[in-house]
Structure formats: structure tokens, C-alpha cells
Residue, then its C-alpha position, 0 to 999 in steps of 0.5 A: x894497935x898499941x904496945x904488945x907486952x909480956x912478962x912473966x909471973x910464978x906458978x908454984x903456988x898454983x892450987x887446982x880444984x882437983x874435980x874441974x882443974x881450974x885454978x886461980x892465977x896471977x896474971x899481972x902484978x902491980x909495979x914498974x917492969x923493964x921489958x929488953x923490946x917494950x922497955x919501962x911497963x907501969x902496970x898501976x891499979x887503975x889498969x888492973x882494974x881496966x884489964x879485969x874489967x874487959x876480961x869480964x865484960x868478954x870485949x873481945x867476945x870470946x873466952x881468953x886461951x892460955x896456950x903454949x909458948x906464945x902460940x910460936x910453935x902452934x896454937x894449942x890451948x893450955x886452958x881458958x881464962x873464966x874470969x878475973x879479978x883485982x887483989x891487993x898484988x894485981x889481976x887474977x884470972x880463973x883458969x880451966x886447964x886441959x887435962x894435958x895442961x893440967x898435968x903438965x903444971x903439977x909436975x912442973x914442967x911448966x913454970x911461969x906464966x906470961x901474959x900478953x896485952x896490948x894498951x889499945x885494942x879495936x874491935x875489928x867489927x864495930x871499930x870501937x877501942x878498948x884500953x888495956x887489953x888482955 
């Protein structure tokens, strides 16, 4: 598996779709990040794209959780990645929230959202490899 990483990125501008709590979310932004463990990250265009469209082709099979704390003192799910997108900034991600996650952002209590990804991925039942990876 290749480099893991993450970063953080704003919610306060979030806005829910008040009827099923999903809402829109900057997952990555374009640029050149210093991370203190993985050093220089260069999140360009063409890997926005490569991780939208491996969120959307499903490559790991399964809906994407959004969890608390990295899954450090548990594994709940905070909500389910649906889809994402390329804009102008970077990648998006539609988002389901639980209604406890959902809750917990509009009082904000939670402020930022960090993404995980690797830059290799293999599929650990056919062995096929993936790039850029959510």
C-alpha cells in the first residue's frame, strides 16, 4: 500500500438538505500541502479527478464511512460517501449523515473534515491496483 494521508478541510459552510441530512462537502482541495509525517502532498487536478472517479466506479465495493476521529477510539460511521465530484477547488463528496452526526455538525461541534487516501490501493480479492484512492 502506498503513502496514507490526510488533511484537514472547513465545514462551515456546509448546507444539509434538511429532509435527508445529506450535504455537499469539500473532501480535497487543489494545491501543495506540507503534512509533519508524509511531508510535501501535491493534490493536482488529474488526481482529483483519479479519486472522484474511483469513489464513483465504487473500486473498493463499498459506500465510503465518514467516522469519528479516524476510527481512533471506535468505528462508528458519522455518515456515508454517495458520491463525488470535480469542481473548480477540488473534489467533493455527497454525504449522508446519521442523525447524531448531523446534529453534531449544526451545532458545531465538529469543525473540520479530514480525508483519508492512499496513493496505491489493491483490491485484496482480485489484486488489481488502484491510484489514488479514497
Amino acid at each position: 500500500m502506498g503513502m496514507k494521508a490526510g488533511y484537514l478541510v472547513e465545514l462551515d459552510a456546509v448546507q444539509f438538505d434538511e429532509d435527508t441530512r445529506a450535504a455537499w462537502i469539500q473532501a480535497m482541495t487543489i494545491g501543495k500541502y506540507y503534512h509533519p509525517v508524509h511531508g510535501e502532498i501535491e493534490l493536482t487536478p488529474e488526481r482529483i479527478q483519479k479519486f472522484a472517479a474511483n469513489v464513483n466506479s465504487r473500486v473498493r465495493t463499498t459506500d465510503l464511512d465518514i467516522d469519528y476521529d479516524h476510527k481512533a477510539y471506535g468505528g462508528e460511521a458519522a455518515g456515508w460517501i454517495k458520491r463525488a465530484e470535480v469542481r473548480d477547488t477540488g473534489l467533493w463528496v455527497l454525504v449522508e449523515w446519521t442523525k447524531r452526526a448531523y446534529s453534531l455538525l449544526k451545532e458545531k461541534a465538529y469543525r473540520y473534515f479530514s480525508p483519508e487516501f492512499v496513493d496505491e490501493w489493491e483490491d485484496p480479492r482480485s489484486g488489481e491496483k488502484f491510484t489514488d484512492v479514497l
